[in-house]
N, C-alpha and C positions, 0 to 999 in steps of 0.2 A: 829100801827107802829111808829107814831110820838112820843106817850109816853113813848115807850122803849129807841127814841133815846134820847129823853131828859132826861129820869134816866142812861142815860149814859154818857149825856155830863155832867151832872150833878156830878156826882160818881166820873168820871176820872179812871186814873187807878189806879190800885189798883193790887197789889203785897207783896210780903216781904222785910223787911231791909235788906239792904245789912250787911252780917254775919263779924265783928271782926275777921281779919285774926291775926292781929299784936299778941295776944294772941301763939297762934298755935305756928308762926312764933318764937315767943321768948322761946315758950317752945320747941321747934326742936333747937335752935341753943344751949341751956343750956344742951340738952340730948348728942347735937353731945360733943361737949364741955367735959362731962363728961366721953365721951365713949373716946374720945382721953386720956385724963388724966389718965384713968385707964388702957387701954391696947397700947398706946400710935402708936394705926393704926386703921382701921377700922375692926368693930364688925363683923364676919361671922357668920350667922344661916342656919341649918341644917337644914329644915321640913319635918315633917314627917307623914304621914297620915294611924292615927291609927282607920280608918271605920267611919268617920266623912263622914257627907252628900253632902261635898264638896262646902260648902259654906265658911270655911273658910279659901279653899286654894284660891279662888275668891277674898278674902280681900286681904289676903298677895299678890297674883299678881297686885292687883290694887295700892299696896303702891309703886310699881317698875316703874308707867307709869308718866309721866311727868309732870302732878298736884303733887305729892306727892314728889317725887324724894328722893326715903331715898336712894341711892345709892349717890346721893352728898351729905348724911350728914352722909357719913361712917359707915351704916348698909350694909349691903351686904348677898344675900342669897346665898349657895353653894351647889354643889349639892353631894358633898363628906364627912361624917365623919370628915375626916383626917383632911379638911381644915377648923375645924368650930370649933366657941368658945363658942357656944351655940345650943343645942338642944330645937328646939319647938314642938312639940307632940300636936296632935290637932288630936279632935276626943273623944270619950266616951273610948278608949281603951279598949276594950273585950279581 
């Protein structure tokens, strides 16, 4: 038991680097940036689930929760056709 604890104090902790956010960060403000410029309001997408195993409608909801926040960088999901400026289709499509 004493030699475990000294290959421990010894070790210390031990974890991963902390991950480069400033990247992300600069390429989200260049995208929102771009999506203004061109449709000069915010992007609406339409999804749509063509027999996918429903792991990618899990991503796109997890872009919506407050880590992520693409709804303050003017992507917006919709749940109508009518109000959308892109369709995403997800799934193997059969």
């Amino acid at each position: 038991m004493i030699n475990l604890l000294k290959r421990i104090l010894k070790t210390g902790i031990v974890s991963e680097p902390i991950p480069d956010v400033g990247d992300a960060r600069r390429e989200m403000d260049r995208l929102q940036d771009e999506v203004l410029a061109i449709l000069g309001r915010a992007l609406t997408i339409r999804e749509v689930d063509a027999g996918s195993c429903n792991a990618c409608e899990l991503e796109i909801h997890a872009l919506n929760n407050p880590y992520y926040n693409i709804e303050g960088r003017s992507i917006k999901f919709v749940a109508s056709p009518r109000h959308a400026d892109m369709l995403l289709v997800t799934g193997p499509v059969t």
